[in-house]
C-alpha positions in Angstrom: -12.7 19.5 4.1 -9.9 19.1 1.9 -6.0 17.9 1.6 -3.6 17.6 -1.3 -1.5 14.7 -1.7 0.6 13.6 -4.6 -1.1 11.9 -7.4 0.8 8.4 -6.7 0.0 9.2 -2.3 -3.7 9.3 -3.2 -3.5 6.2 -5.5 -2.4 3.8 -2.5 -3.7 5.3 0.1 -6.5 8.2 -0.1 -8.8 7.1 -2.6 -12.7 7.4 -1.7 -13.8 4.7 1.2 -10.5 4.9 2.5 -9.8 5.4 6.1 -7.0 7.0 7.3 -5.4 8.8 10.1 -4.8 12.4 8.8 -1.4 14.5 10.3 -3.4 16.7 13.1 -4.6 13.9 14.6 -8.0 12.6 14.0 -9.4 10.1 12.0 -11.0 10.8 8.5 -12.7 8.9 5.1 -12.3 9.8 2.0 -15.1 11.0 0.2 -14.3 12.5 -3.2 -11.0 13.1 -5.3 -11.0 16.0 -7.6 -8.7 16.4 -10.3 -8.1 17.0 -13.9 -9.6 14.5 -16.6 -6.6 13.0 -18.4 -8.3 11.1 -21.2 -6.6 13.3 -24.5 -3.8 13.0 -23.1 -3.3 9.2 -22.5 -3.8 6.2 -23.9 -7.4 5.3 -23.3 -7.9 2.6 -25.7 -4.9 0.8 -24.2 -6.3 1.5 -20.2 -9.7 0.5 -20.9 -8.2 -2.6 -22.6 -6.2 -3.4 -19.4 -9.3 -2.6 -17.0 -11.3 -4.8 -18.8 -9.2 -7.8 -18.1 -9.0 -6.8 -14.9 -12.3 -6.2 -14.1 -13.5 -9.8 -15.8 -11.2 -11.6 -13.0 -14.4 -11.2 -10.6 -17.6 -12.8 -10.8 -20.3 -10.8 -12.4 -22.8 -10.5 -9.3 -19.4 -9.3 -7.1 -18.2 -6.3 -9.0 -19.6 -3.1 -9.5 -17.6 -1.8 -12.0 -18.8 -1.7 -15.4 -17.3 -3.8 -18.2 -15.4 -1.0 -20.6 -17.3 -3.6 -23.5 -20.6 -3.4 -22.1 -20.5 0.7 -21.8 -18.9 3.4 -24.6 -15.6 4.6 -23.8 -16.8 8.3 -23.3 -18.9 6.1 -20.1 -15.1 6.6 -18.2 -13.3 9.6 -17.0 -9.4 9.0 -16.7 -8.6 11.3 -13.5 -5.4 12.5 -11.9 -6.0 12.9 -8.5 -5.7 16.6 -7.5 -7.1 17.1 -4.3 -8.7 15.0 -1.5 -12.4 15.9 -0.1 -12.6 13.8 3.3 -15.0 13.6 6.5 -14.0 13.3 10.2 -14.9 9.4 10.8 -16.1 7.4 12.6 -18.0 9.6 14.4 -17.9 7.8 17.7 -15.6 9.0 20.7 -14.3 8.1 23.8 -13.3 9.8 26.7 -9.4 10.2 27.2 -9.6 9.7 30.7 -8.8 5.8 31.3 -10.6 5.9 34.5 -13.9 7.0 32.4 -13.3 5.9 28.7 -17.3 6.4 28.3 -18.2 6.5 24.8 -20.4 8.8 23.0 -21.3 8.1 19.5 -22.9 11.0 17.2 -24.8 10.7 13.9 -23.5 13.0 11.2 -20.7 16.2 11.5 -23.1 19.1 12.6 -23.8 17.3 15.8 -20.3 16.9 16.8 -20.1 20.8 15.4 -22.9 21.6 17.8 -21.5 19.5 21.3 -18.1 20.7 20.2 -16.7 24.3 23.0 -15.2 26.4 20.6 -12.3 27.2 22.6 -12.4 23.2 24.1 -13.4 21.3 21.7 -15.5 17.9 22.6 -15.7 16.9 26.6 -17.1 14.3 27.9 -20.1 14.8 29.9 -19.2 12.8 32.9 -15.6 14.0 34.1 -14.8 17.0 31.6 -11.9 15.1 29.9 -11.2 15.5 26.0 -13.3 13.0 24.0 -11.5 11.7 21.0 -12.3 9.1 18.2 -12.2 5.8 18.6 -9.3 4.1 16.1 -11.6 1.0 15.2 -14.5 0.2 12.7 -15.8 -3.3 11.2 -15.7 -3.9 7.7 -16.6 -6.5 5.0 -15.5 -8.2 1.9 -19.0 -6.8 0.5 -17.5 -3.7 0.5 -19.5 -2.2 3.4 -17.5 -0.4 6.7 -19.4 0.4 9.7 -18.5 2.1 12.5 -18.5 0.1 16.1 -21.9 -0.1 17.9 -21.7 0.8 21.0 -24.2 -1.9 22.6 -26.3 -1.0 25.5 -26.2 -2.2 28.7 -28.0 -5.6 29.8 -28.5 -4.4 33.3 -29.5 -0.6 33.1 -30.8 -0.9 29.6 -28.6 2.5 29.0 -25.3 3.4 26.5 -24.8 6.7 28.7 -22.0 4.8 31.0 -20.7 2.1 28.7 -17.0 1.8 27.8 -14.6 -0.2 25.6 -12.1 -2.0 27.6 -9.4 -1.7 25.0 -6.3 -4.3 25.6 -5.0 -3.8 22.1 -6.7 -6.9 20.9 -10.3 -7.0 18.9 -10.9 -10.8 20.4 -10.3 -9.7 24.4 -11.4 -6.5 24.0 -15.1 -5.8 25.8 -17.7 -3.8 26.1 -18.6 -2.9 29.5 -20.8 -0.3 32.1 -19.1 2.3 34.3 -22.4 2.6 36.4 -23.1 -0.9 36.7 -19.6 -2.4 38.6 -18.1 -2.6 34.5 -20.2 -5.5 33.8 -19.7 -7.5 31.1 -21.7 -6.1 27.9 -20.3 -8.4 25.1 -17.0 -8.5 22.9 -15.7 -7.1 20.0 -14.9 -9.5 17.6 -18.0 -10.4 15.6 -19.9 -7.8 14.0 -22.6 -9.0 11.4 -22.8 -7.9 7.9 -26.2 -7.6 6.4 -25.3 -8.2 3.0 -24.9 -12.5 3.8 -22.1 -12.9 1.2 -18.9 -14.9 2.2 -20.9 -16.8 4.7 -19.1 -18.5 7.8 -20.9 -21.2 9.6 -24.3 -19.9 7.7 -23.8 -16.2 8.7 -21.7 -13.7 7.7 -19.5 -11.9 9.6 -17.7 -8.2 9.5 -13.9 -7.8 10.5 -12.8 -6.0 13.0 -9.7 -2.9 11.6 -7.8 -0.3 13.3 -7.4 2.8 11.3 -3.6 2.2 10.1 -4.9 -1.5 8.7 -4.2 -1.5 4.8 -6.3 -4.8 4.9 -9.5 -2.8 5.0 -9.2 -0.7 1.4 -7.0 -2.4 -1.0 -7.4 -0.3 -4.3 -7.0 -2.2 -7.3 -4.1 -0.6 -9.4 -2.6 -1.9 -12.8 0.2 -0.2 -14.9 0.1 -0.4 -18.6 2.7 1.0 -20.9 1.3 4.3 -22.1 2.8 4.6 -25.6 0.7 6.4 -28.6 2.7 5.7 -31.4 1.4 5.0 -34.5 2.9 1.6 -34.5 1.2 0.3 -31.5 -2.2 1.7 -32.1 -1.8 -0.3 -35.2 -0.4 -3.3 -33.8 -3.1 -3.3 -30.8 -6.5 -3.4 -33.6 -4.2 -5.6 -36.0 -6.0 -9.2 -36.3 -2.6 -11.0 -36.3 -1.2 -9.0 -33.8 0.3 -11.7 -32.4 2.8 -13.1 -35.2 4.0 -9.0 -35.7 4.9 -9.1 -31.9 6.7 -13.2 -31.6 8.2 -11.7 -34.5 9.8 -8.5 -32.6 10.4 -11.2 -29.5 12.3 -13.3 -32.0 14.2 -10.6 -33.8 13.4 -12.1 -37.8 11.5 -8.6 -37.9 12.5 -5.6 -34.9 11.1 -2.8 -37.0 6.9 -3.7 -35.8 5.5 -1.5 -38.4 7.7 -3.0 -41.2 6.3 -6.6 -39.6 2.6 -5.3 -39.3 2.7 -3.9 -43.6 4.2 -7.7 -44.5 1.3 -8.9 -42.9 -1.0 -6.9 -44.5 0.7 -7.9 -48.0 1.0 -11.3 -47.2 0.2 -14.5 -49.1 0.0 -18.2 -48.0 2.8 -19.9 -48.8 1.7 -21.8 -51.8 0.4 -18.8 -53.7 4.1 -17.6 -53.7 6.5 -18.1 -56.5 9.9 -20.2 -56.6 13.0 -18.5 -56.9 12.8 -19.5 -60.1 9.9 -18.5 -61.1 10.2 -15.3 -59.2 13.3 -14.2 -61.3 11.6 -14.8 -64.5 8.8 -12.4 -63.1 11.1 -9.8 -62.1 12.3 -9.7 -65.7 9.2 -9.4 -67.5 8.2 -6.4 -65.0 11.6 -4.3 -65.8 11.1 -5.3 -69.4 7.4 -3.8 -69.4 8.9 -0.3 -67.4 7.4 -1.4 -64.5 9.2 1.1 -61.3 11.6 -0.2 -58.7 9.4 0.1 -55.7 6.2 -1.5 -57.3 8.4 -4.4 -58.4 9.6 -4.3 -54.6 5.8 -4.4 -53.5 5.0 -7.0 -55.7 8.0 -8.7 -54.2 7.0 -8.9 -50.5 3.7 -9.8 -51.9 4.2 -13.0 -53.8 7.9 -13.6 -54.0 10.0 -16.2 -52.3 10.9 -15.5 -48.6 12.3 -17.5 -45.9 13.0 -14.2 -43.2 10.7 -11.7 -41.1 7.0 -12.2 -40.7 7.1 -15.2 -43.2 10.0 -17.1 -41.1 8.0 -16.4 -38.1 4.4 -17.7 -39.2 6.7 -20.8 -40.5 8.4 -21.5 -37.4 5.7 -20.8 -34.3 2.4 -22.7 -33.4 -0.8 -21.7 -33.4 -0.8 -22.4 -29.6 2.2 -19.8 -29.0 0.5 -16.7 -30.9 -2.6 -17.7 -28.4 0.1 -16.9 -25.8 1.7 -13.8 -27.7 -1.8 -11.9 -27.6 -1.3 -11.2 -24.3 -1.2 -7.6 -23.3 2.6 -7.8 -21.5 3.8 -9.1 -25.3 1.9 -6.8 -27.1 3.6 -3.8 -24.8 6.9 -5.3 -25.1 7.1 -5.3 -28.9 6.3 -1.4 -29.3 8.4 -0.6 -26.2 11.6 -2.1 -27.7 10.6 -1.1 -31.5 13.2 0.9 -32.6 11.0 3.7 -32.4 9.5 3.3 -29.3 12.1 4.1 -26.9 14.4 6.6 -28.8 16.9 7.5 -25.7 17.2 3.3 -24.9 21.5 2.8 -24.7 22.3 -0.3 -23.8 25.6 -1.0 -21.8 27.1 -2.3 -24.9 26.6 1.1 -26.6 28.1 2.7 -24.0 31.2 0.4 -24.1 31.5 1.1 -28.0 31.4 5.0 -27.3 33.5 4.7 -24.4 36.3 7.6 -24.2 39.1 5.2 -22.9 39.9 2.0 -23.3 40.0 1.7 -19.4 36.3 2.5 -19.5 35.6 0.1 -22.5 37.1 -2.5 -20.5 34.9 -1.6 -17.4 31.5 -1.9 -19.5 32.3 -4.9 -20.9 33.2 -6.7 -17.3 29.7 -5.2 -16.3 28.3 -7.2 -19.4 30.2 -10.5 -18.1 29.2 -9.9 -14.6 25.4 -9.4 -16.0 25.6 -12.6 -17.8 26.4 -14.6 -14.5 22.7 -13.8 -13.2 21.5 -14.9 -16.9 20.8 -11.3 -18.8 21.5 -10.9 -22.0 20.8 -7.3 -22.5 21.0 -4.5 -20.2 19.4 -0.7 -21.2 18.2 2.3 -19.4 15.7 5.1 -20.9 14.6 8.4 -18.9 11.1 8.4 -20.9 10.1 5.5 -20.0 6.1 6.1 -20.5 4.6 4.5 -17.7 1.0 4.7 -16.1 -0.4 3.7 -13.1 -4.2 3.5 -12.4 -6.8 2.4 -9.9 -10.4 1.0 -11.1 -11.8 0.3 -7.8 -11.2 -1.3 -4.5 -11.6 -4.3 -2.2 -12.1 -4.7 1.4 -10.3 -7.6 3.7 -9.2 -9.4 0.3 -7.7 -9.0 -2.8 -9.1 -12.0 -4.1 -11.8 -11.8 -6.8 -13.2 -14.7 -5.7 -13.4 -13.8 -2.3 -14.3 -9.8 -2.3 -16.6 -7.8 -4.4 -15.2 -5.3 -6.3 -16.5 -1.6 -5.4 -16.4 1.6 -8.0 -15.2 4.4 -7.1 -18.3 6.2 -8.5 -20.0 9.2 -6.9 -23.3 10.8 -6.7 -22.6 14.5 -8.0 -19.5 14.0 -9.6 -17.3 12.7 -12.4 -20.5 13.8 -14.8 -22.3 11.0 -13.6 -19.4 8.7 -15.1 -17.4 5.9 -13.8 -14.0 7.2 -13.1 -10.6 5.5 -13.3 -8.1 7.6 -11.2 -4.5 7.4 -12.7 -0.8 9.6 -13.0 1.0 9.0 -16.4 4.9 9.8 -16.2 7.5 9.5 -18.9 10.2 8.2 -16.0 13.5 6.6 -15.6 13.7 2.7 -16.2 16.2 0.1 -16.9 15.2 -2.7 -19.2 16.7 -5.9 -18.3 16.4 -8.8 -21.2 17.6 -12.5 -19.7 19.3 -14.9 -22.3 16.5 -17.2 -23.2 19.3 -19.4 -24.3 20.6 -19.7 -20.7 17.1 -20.1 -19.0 16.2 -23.3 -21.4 19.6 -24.6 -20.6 18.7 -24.1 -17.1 15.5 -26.0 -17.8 17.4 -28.5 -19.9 19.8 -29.6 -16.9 16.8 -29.9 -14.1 14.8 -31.9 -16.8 11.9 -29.6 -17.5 12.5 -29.8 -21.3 13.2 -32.6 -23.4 16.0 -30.3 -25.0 18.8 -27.9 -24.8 18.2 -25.3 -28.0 21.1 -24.8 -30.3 20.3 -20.8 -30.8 18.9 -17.6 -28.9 16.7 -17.6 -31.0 15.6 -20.9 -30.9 15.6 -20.7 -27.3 12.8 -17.7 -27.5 10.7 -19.9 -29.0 11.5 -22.4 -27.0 10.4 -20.2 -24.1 7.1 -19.0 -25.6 6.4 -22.5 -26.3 6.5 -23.4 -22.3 3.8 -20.7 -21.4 2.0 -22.2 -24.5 2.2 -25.6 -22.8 1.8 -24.1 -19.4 3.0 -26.7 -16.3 5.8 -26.7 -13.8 8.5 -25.4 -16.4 6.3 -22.5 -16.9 6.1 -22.2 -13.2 9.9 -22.0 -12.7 10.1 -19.4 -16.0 7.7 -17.1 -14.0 8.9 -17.3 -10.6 13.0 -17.0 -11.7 12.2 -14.0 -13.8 10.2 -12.2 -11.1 12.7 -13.0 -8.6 15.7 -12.0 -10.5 13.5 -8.1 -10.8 12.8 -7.9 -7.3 16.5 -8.5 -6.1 17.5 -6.3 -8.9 15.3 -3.8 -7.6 16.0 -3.6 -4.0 20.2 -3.8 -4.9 19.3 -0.6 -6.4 18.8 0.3 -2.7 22.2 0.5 -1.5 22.4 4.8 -0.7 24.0 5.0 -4.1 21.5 5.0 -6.8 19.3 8.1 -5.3 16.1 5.9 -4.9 15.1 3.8 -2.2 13.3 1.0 -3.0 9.6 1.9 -1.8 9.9 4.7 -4.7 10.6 1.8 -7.3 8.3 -0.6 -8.9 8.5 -3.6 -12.0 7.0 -3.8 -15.0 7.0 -7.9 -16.1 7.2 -9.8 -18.8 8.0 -13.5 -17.8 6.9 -14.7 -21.1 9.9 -13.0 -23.0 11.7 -13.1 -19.9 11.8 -8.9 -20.1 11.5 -6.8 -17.6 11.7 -3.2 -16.4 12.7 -1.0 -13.2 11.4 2.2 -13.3 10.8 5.1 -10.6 7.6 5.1 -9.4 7.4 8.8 -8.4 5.5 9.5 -11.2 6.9 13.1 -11.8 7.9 15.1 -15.3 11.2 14.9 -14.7 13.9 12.6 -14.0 17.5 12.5 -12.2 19.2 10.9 -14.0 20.8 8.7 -11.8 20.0 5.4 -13.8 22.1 6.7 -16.7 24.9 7.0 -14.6 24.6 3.9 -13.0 24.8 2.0 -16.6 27.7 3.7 -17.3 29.8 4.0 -14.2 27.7 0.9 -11.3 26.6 -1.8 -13.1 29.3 -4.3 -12.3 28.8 -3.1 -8.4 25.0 -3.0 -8.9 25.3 -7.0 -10.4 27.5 -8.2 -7.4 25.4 -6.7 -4.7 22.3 -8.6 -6.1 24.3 -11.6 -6.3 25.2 -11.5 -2.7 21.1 -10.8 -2.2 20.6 -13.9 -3.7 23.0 -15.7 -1.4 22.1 -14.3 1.9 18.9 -12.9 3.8 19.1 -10.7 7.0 16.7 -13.1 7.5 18.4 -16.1 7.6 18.4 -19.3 9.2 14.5 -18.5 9.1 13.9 -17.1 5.5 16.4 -20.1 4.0 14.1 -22.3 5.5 10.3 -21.1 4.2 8.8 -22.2 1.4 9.1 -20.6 -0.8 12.4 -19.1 0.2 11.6 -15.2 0.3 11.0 -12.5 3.1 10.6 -9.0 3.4 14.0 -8.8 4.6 15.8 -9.9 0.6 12.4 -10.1 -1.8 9.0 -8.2 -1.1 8.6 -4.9 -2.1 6.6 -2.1 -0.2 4.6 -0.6 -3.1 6.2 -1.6 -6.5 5.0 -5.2 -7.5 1.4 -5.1 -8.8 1.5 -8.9 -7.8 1.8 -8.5 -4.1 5.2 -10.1 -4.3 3.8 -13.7 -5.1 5.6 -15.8 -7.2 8.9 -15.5 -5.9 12.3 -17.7 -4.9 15.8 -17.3 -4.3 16.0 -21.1 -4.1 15.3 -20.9 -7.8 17.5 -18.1 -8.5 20.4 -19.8 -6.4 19.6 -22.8 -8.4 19.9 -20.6 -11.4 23.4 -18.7 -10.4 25.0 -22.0 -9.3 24.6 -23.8 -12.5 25.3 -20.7 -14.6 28.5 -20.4 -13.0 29.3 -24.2 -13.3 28.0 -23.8 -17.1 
């Protein structure tokens, strides 16, 4: 049987060996997605890159996805989810009558087909009432779901007459016999796995799930930026990839190809001439006829220079690059190349084109306003080129460590190969850049670095050189910067900007202290509703997150936890691919108060 969902419904919650209650009232597993392959028209390079990373997080004996490295690309099928082929499951019912509740448990579809009245449906054999599925099942962090056994009874040695006394709760819910004065069968709370992986007390145990649990199929979803330009195919394969992108992060060269042909041209330092002897050169190369732009390349080749890729590689460790070859850094210097995003206006451009002075001086008090929660530079884009894909999935954890990853692999299907179900959009996003300068101040006054930098500039390196160092400053980077996205996003939220916040997710950065909020509904067109809020909301949009910060619905409680966030002022529904860890409003009130005192 079959269902069609949006691509971005299927990828949270109908992927195959999910369970899920369908809208005419039964219960139902996914079996297969169908859809159309995606691979020419994404970046595959860049996804299998990303799912690689991910994939390597689990031990090797508790994943059964394959490693993109060990197998060819053309091993992987990107897939956007189409259509959903499910099952009725579990296939074990009970009778609606409370007073009977008998269970019957069948074997495979055509049986039920076969003890199914056409006109009735199923009835239960004793009293006639409507039989209908039972919501639970057992499942385990191997992977493995099982429907509930239905035990027999210790006294008549039968299953015919025995019943689940259901009280809403796995550990005091019992089995029991109708026909022998409900004795006492057993409970419901241990089910054995056979598999004898995450072993309690020497024996390994399934977990009990109702049908609307999310805890018993957790797909395992990443976003990568999905930009094809030439620039960042080149900057992904370049070997000092790194030093092209510090050097877009630091601004001493924007323009990424530009930074990625220096490097190419490049010579250490001492093979290059003086000034001196450089301008001697140049003369003896006009004199001989030789043409503008070969003395140019000679120029960038072995001339003097003290700016772009040269004043970079001067400047930054070998211990910072390490950091900058992260994927996040690498995505961040072709998103804000000049030629990445071509729509990006920042709420500075929008001041300069303003039509009024009135207006000019509205854009700029939404700059001022910005800079009290620490950004520096605030953008929006409506192609913002986004995708979102899931590799596999986990039962009862998310936690590599304690879970074994599954494939979504199916006999039949896919050609035999593994596939990776994702849904590419070119979407709405605004791009928020904090002042590194304020955040190492920040750190400066709490005592987390030894000191306060004297430039922005000096204060992105500053910042790359605490994730290099890792520790408790790089802690506090991390947690402020997600924090400051989250209430960012959910102030969005307010009935004004047209989304709500389950349709909104993040894409981070902490490193550069960059990030971006961007609707999630994963659809070829946009509203356009971000573009008007840059140029008529963002001083409204800035004050209603600073009053998030402030105050929780929450509160006394949430001001009390630690850390100091809720669902009522930080977690997000779907949008935060880190399951909202990491985050504080004691840090970001920490933040506010001393930028305002600053």
């Amino acid at each position: 049987m079959t269902m069609q969902r949006s691509p971005a419904q299927v990828l949270f919650r109908y992927l195959p060996g999910a369970v899920f209650q369908h809208e005419d009232g039964f219960i139902a597993r996914t079996r297969l997605i169908e859809g159309r392959y995606i691979d020419r028209t994404v970046n595959k390079s860049a996804l299998l890159s990303a799912v690689e990373s991910a994939i390597a997080r689990w031990p090797t004996g508790e994943r059964r996805v394959p490693l993109p490295s060990s197998a060819s690309a053309g091993e992987f099928v990107v897939v956007e989810p189409q259509e959903v082929l499910w099952d009725v499951w579990p296939l074990t019912y009970r009778c609606s009558n409370s007073q009977c509740a008998r269970v019957r448990r069948f074997f495979n579809p055509d049986q039920v087909a076969a003890a199914a009245d056409p006109e009735d449906g199923l009835r239960c054999t004793e009293c006639h009432w409507r039989l209908v599925q039972i919501p639970y099942f057992a499942g385990h962090a191997c992977g493995e779901i099982k429907e509930l056994y239905t035990p027999k009874c210790r006294s008549c040695g039968s299953t015919k007459d025995v019943y689940l006394r259901d009280t809403g709760s796995f550990d005091t819910s019992t089995w029991r016999c109708r026909a022998c004065g409900d004795i006492y069968i057993q409970g419901t709370r241990f089910v054995p796995c056979a598999c004898k992986k995450y072993a309690t007390n020497g024996r390994s145990f399934m977990r009990s799930y109702t049908v609307r649990d999310h805890r018993s199929h957790y797909p395992q979803t990443l976003s990568i930026i999905n930009l094809r330009t030439s620039a960042y195919e080149k900057l992904r394969s370049h070997p000092r990839r790194a030093e092209a992108a510090v050097s877009g992060f630091l601004e001493d060269e924007p323009e990424l190809l530009r930074a990625l042909n220096e490097l190419d041209l490049d010579s250490p330092q001492e093979d290059r001439m003086t000034e001196d002897e450089w301008s001697a050169k140049e003369q003896s190369l006009r004199s001989l006829g030789f043409s503008e732009g070969d003395i140019e390349t000679l120029r960038r080749k072995r001339g003097p220079t003290a700016s772009g890729v040269e004043q970079t590689r001067r400047d930054v460790e070998r211990n910072v690059l390490e950091v900058a070859k992260g994927r996040g850094i690498l995505e961040r210097a072709a998103l804000l190349d000049p030629t990445g995003l071509r729509d990006r206006r920042t709420v500075r451009d929008a001041a300069a084109d303003a039509s009024t002075e009135t207006e000019r001086d509205a854009l700029l008090l939404a700059v001022d306003r910005a800079a009290l929660l620490g950004v520096a530079e605030l953008s929006v884009t409506l192609q913002f080129p986004i995708l979102l894909a899931s590799y596999g999935y986990t039962r009862q954890h998310r936690d590599p460590e304690k879970s074994t990853l599954r494939s979504f692999t199916t006999r039949n299907a896919y050609g035999g190969k593994t596939p990776i179900f994702a849904v590419a959009a070119d979407t709405e996003a605004l791009v928020v850049q904090m002042s590194a300068k304020d955040v190492l101040d920040w750190l400066f006054s709490t005592g987390h670095v030894a000191e306060a930098p004297a430039s922005e500039r000096e204060a992105r390196l500053g910042v790359l050189e605490v994730f290099a160092s890792g520790g408790e400053a790089a802690d506090r980077v991390r947690v402020l910067t997600h924090s400051l996205s989250h209430v960012l996003l959910r102030a969005l939220d307010d009935g004004q900007s047209g989304f709500g916040e389950s349709s909104l997710a993040e894409w981070l950065v902490p490193e550069t202290l960059t990030f971006a909020l961007y609707v999630s509904s994963y659809q070829a067109y946009t509203l356009g509703a971000f573009w008007t809020l840059l140029h008529s909301r963002v001083s409204a949009w800035m004050d209603h997150a600073q009053d998030a910060i402030a105050r929780c619905d929450n509160d006394p409680l949430c001001h009390l936890r630690i850390p100091r966030a809720c669902e009522r002022c930080m977690y997000l529904t779907f949008g935060c691919n880190q399951f909202n860890d990491g985050l504080s409003r004691e840090d970001l009130m920490d933040f506010v108060r001393w930028r305002a005192q600053s």
